[in-house]
C-alpha positions in Angstrom: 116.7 -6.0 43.0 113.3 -6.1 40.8 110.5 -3.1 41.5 107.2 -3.2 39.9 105.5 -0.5 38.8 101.8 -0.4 38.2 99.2 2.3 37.8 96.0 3.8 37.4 95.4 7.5 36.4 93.0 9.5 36.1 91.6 13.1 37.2 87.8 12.4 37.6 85.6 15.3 36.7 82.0 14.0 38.5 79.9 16.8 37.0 80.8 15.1 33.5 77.4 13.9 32.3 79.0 10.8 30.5 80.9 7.6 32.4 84.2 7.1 31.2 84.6 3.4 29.8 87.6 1.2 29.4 87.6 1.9 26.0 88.5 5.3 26.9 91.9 4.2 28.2 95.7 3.9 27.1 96.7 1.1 28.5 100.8 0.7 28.8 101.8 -2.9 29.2 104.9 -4.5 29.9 107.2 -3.7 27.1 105.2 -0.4 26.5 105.9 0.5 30.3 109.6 0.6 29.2 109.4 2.5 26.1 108.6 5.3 27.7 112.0 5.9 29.0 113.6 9.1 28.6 109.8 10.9 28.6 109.0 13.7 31.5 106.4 11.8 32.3 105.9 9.3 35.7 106.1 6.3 34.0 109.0 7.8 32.3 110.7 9.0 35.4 110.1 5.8 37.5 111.7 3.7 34.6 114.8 5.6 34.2 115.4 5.5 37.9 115.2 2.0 37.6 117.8 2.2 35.2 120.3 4.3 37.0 119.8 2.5 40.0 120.9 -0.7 38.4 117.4 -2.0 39.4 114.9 -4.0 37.0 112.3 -2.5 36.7 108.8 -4.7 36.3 106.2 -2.9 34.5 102.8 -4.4 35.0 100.1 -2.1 33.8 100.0 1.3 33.6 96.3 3.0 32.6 95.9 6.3 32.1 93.0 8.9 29.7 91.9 12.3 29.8 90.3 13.7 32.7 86.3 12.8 32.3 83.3 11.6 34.3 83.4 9.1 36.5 85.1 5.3 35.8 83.0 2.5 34.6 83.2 0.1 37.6 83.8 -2.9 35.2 86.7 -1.1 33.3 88.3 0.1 37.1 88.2 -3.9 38.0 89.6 -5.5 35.0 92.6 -3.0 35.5 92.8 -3.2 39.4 92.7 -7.4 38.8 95.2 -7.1 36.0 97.4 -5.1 38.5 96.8 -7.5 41.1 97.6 -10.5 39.1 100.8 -9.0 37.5 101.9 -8.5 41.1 100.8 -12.0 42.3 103.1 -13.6 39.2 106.1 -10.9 40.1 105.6 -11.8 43.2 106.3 -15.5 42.9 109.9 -14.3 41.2 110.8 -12.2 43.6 109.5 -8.9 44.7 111.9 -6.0 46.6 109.2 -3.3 46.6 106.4 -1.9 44.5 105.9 1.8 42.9 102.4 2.7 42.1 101.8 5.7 39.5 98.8 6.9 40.1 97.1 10.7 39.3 94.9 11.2 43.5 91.5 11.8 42.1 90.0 8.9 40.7 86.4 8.6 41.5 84.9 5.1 39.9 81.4 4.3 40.1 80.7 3.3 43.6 84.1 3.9 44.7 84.9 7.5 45.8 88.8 6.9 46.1 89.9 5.0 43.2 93.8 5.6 44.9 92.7 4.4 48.2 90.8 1.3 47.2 94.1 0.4 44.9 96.6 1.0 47.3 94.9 -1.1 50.0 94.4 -4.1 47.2 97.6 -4.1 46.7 99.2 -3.5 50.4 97.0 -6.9 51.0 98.9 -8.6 48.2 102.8 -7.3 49.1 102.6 -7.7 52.7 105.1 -5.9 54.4 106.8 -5.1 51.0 107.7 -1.5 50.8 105.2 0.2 48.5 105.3 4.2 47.7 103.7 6.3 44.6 103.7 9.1 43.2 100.8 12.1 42.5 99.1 14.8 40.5 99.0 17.8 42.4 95.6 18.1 42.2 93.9 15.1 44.3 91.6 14.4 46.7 93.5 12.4 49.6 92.0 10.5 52.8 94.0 8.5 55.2 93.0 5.0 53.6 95.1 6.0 51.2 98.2 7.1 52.9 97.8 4.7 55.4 98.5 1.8 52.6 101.3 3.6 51.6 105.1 3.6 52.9 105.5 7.4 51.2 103.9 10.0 48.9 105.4 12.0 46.5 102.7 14.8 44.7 104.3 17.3 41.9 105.3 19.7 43.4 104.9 22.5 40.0 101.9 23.3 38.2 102.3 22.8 35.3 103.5 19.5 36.4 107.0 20.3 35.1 107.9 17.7 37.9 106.0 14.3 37.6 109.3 12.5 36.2 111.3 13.6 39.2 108.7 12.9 42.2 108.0 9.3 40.4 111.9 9.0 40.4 111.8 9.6 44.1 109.6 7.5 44.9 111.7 4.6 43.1 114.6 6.1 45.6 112.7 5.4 48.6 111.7 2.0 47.5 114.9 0.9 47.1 116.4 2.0 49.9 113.6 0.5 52.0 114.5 -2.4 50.4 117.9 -2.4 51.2 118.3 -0.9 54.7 115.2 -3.0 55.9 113.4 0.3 57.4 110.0 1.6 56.6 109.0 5.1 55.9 105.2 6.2 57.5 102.9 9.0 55.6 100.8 11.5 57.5 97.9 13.4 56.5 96.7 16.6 56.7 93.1 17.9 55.2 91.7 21.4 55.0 88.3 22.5 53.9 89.6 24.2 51.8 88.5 24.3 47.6 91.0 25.9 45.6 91.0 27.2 42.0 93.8 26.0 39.4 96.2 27.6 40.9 99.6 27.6 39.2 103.3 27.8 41.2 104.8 29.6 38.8 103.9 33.0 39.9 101.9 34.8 42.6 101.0 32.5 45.9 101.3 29.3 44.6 104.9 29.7 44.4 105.5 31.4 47.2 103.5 28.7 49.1 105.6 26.0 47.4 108.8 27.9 48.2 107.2 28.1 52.3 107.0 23.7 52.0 110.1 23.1 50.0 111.5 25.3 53.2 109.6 24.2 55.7 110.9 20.4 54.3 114.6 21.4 54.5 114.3 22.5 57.8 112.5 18.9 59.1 114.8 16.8 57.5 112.4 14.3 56.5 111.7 12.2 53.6 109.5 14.7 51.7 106.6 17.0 52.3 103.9 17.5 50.1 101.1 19.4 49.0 98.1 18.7 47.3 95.8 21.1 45.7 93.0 19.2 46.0 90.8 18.6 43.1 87.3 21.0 43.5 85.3 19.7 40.6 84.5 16.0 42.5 81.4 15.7 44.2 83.1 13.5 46.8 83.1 14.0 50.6 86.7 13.8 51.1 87.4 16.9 48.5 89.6 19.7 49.5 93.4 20.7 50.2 96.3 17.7 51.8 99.0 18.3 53.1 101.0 15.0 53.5 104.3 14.0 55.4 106.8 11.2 54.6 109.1 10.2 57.5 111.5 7.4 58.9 110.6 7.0 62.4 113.4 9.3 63.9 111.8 12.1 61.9 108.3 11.7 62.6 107.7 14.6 65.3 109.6 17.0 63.0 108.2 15.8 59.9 104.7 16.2 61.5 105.1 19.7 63.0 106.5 20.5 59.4 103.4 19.5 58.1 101.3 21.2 60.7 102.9 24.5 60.1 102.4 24.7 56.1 99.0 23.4 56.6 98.3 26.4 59.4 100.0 28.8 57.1 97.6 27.7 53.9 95.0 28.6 55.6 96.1 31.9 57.1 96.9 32.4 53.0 93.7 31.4 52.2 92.6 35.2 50.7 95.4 35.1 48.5 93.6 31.8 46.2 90.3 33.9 45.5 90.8 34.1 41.7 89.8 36.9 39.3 87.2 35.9 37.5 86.8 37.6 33.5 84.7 36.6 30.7 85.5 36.2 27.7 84.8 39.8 26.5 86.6 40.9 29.8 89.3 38.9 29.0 89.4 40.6 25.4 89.3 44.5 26.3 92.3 43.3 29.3 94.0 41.8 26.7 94.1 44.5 24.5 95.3 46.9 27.7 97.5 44.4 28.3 98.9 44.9 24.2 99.6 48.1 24.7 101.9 47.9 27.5 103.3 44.9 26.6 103.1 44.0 23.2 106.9 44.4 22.8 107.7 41.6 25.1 105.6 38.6 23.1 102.1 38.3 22.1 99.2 38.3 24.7 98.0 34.8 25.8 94.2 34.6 26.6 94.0 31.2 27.8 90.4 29.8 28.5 90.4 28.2 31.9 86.6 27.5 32.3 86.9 25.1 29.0 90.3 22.9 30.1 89.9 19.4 29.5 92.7 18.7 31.2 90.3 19.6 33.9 87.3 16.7 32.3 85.8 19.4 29.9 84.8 18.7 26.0 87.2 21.6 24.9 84.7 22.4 22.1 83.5 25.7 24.0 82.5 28.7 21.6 82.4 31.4 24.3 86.0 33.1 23.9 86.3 32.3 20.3 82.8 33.8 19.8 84.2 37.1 21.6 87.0 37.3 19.9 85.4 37.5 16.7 82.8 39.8 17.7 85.6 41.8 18.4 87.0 42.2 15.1 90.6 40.8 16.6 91.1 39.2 12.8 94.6 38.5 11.6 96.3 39.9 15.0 94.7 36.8 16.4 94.7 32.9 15.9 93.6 30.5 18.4 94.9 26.8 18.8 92.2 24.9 19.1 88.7 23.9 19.5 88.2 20.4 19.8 85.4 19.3 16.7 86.0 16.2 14.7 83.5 16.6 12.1 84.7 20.1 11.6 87.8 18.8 10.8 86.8 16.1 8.8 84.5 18.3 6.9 88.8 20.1 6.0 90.1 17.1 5.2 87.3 16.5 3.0 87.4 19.4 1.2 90.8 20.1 1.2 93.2 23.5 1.8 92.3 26.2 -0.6 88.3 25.5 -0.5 86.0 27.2 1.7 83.0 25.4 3.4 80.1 26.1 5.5 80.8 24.4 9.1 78.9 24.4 12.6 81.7 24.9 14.6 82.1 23.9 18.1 79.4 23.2 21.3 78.4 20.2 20.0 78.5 18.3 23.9 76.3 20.8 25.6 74.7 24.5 26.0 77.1 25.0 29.1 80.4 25.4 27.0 77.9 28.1 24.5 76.5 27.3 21.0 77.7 26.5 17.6 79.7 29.2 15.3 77.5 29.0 12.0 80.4 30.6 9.4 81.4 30.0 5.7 85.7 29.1 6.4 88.6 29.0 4.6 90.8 25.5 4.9 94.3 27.1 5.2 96.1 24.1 6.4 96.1 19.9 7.2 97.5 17.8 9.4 97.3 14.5 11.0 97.1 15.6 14.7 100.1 13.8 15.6 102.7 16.0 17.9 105.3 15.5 20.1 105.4 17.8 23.8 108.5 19.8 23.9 107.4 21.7 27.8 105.7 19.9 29.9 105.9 15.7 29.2 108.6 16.6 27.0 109.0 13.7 24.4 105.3 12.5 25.2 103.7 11.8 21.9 100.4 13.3 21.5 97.6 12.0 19.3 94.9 15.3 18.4 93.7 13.6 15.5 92.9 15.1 11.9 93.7 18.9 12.2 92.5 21.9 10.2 93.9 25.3 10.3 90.9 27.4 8.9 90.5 31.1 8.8 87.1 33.4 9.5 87.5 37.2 9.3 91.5 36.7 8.6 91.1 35.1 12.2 93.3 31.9 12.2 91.7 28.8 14.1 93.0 25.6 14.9 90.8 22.3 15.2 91.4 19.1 16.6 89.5 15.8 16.3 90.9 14.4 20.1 90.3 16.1 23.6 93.0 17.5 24.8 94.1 21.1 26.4 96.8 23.0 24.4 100.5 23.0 26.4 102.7 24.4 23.8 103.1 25.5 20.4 103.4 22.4 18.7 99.7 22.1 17.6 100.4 25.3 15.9 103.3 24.7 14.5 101.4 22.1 12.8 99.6 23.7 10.8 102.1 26.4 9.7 101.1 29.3 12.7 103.5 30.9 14.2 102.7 32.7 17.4 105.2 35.5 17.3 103.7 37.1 14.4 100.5 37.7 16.3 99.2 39.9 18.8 96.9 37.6 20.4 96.7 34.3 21.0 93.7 32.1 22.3 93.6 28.7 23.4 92.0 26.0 25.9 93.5 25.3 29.6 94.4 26.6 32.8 98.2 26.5 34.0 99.7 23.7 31.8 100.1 26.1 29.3 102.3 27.9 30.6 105.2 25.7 30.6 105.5 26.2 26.8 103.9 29.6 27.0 105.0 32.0 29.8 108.5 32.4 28.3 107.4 33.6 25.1 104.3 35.3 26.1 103.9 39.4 27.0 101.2 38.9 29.8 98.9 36.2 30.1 95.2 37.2 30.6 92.5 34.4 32.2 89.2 34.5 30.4 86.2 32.3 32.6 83.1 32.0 30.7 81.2 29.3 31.4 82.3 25.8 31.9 83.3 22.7 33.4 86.5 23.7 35.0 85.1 27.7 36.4 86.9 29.5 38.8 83.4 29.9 40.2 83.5 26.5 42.4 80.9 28.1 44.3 78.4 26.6 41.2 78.8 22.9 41.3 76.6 21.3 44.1 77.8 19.2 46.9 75.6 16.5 47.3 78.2 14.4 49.0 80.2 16.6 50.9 78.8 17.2 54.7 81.9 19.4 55.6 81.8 23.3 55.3 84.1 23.8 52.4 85.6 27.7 51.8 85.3 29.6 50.0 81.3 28.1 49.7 81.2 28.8 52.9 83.1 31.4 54.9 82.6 29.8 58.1 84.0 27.1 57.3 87.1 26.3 60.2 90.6 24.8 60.4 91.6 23.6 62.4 
C-alpha cells in the first residue's frame, strides 16, 4: 500500500505589515520528508505510522515557516503545483490514499483559505481516493474545506504536545479506507466566537477538551475535534469549529456529539475572557506570586502579546523594559529578544567586552522602542538547539546568540524568529533557570510544555502587540458576522 503525504503550513497573521515570500519557507522534500522520523512533529508522526503500518510512505512536499503576514500568491502556487504534480506522478504508480499536513489558517494573497483551496486541488486530482489531514488547533475552518476531506484530525493540546499522534491518525484512517473500501464524511460546526490563546493544560481549556474527548467516547465515532480558531485573521470565515469525523453508521451520533460540545462552548463562553496585565502588572504579580511560591520553581512571566509563534517580530522591549526599571537584576534573566545585529554586534566583539547596543523594536513602535544600554557579552553561541518538550527532537535554527547582562540582568538574544518552548536556548548560553527567581521570555502557551513542570506560578504579561489578548483592537474589515466577545450580541446558534 503506498500513501502520499504532502503539505502546506502556515499560521497567517493578516495584521503583519510584510507578505511572507517563498523565500521565507522550509521546504521538506522527498528524502527530507522521511528524515524526520522519530520527531513529535506531523510530518514526523505521519511517517512513522507509515512505518508501523508496513505502508510506504510517499513524501511529496512538505512547506512550512513561522507564522507571518499573508503568503505571496506566486510562492502559495509553485508549492500547490509542486504538490499537485508529485501527486499526478505518484499517481501513475499507484496511489491507496493521500494525507495532507497542513496548519488551518493559511491566508494567501487573494485566497482567504489556503487549506480549502488545497484540499479541493487535490480531491480534483485523487478522485474518489481517500484523503484526510491533520491540524493546528488554532485555524480558521469553512465547509470547502471539510467538504474535500474524508476526515480531520486538529491537536487536540495546546501546547501542541499532540500533532505527531493526530497526523498518525489520520494515516490510520487512510489506510483503513483503503482497505475496507468505506469512506469517512466530516461535519462542520462554526461559532462566532474569537477566542484568546487559550491553553488545555489548565483552567477551561482543559476541562472543555476533557467535555469532547468525552463527548467523542460516548458517539463512537471516528474523532471529534475542536478548533480554537485563529483571531488575528482579518478573514470572514474567523472564529471557533467544531468538526466531526464519521463512517456512515455513526453520522447521527457523531453529529449530535458535535452539536452538544459546540452548544456547551458557547454556554462556556465567560470562562475564555482572559486577564489582561501589562508588563509592570505582570512584574508586581510576579513578585506576589515569589513570595508564595518561590519554593516550588522560579516565576515565569511569559509575554503573550509578543509571540511569534502567533506572526509577531519577537523583538518587543515592553516587558524587558519593565523589568529593568524594576531593578529585578540578577534574580532575573530573560530568554530572548529576537535582534540580529545585536547579536552580531557579540559575536563581534566577543565575551568579556562590553558594547553600546540598541536593543530590540527595530520592526515597529507597536512592540515599544529600542533599549539604548552599554552591555556586557557573557556568552556565544551559534543558535542551533534541539526541542526536548514540545516537537521533541525538532532541530531549531535561532541563529548567532548572545547572552549579555545589563544591571546583573541576564538577557538572551537570537538572530531568527522564533517563540521560546523550553530551556534549551538558555542552556545555550550557560543559564540556568533554577538559580533564578524570575524568568522572562516571548510566547503564549507553547511554553509551557517545557516550563509548567519546573515553574512556581506562571504570570501572563500583555503589553502591546501583535498577538494581544485584546482581540477587541484588530479591525474587521472582512468579517460581516457579529463576532464575541467584539460584540456581545453576537448569537449561536
Amino acid at each position: 500500500m503506498r500513501i502520499a503525504l504532502a503539505g502546506i503550513s502556515h499560521e497567517t497573521n493578516t495584521y503583519c505589515r510584510d507578505m511572507t515570500p517563498a523565500s521565507a519557507f522550509h521546504l521538506f522534500r522527498g528524502e527530507k520528508m522521511l528524515q524526520m522520523a522519530g520527531q513529535e512533529s506531523d510530518v514526523g508522526g505521519a511517517v512513522d505510522a507509515c512505518a508501523e503500518l508496513g505502508v510506504e510512505a510517499v513524501p511529496i512536499l512538505f512547506a512550512n515557516t513561522q507564522p507571518s503576514g499573508i503568503i505571496d500568491r506566486v510562492a502559495y502556487d509553485e508549492f500547490k503545483d509542486e504538490i499537485l504534480f508529485g501527486l499526478s506522478e505518484a499517481l501513475g504508480h499507484g496511489l491507496d490514499g493521500c494525507v495532507l499536513l497542513l496548519h488551518g489558517a493559511g491566508v494567501v494573497d487573494g485566497i482567504p483559505d489556503l487549506e480549502a483551496d488545497l484540499a479541493a486541488s487535490v480531491r480534483a486530482l485523487v478522485g474518489d481516493l481517500p484523503l484526510a489531514a491533520s491540524f493546528d488547533l488554532h485555524g480558521n475552518f469553512t465547509a470547502a474545506m471539510t467538504d474535500a476531506l474524508n476526515a480531520v484530525f486538529v491537536c487536540h493540546e495546546y501546547p501542541h504536545i499532540d500533532l505527531h499522534h493526530r497526523a498518525r491518525e489520520a494515516v490510520e484512517i487512510v489506510v483503513d479506507m483503503a482497505k475496507t473500501g468505506r469512506r469517512t464524511a466530516c461535519e462542520l460546526i462554526e461559532l462566532p466566537l474569537l477566542l484568546p490563546t487559550t491553553t488545555t493544560f489548565e483552567g477551561v481549556g482543559q476541562e472543555r477538551l476533557q467535555r469532547l474527548l468525552e463527548l467523542e467516547q460516548q458517539a463512537g465515532c471516528v474523532d471529534l475535534s475542536w478548533c480554537h480558531g485563529f483571531p488575528y485573521a482579518d478573514v470572514d470565515h474567523v472564529g471557533s469549529f467544531v468538526a466531526a469525523t464519521y463512517y456512515p453508521h455513526q453520522a447521527d451520533a457523531a453529529k449530535s456529539a458535535a452539536a452538544t460540545f459546540a452548544e456547551e462552548l458557547w454556554a462556556h463562553r465567560e470562562g475564555f475572557r482572559p486577564l489582561s496585565l501589562g508588563a509592570a502588572q505582570a512584574i508586581s504579580a510576579a513578585q506576589v506570586a515569589y513570595a508564595e511560591h518561590g519554593d516550588d520553581g522560579p516565576i515565569v512571566i511569559n509575554e503573550t502579546s509578543d509571540n511569534c509563534g502567533g506572526g509577531t517580530p519577537g523583538d518587543g522591549t515592553h516587558l524587558l523594559r519593565a523589568m529593568l526599571e524594576a531593578g529585578l537584576g540578577a534574580n532575573a534573566c530573560f530568554g530572548f529578544i529576537v535582534d540580529a545585529e545585536v547579536a552580531a554586534q557579540a559575536h563581534e566583539a566577543g565575551v568579556g567586552q562590553t558594547i553600546h547596543v540598541s536593543l530590540g523594536a527595530k520592526t515597529d513602535d507597536l512592540h515599544g522602542t529600542p533599549l539604548e544600554m552599554e552591555v556586557y557579552v557573557k556568552a556565544l553561541h551559534d543558535g542551533r538547539v534541539v526541542m526536548q518538550h514540545m516537537f521533541k527532537g525538532m532541530r531549531l535554527n535561532l541563529g548567532p546568540m548572545a547572552r549579555i547582562v545589563v544591571d546583573d540582568m541576564d538577557i538572551v538574544v537570537a538572530s531568527r524568529r522564533s517563540q521560546t518552548f523550553d530551556r534549551e536556548p538558555f542552556l545555550a548560553v550557560g543559564i540556568d533557570v533554577f538559580k533564578y527567581k524570575y524568568v522572562a521570555l516571548k510566547s503564549s502557551n507553547h511554553f509551557r510544555a517545557g516550563f509548567q513542570h519546573l515553574a512556581g506560578a506562571i504570570v501572563t504579561a500583555d503589553p502591546p502587540g501583535l498577538s494581544t489578548h485584546h482581540i477587541e483592537v484588530f479591525p474587521r474589515q472582512n468579517t460581516a458576522k457579529a463576532l464575541w466577545p467584539i460584540n456581545e450580541q453576537a448569537q449561536y446558534p
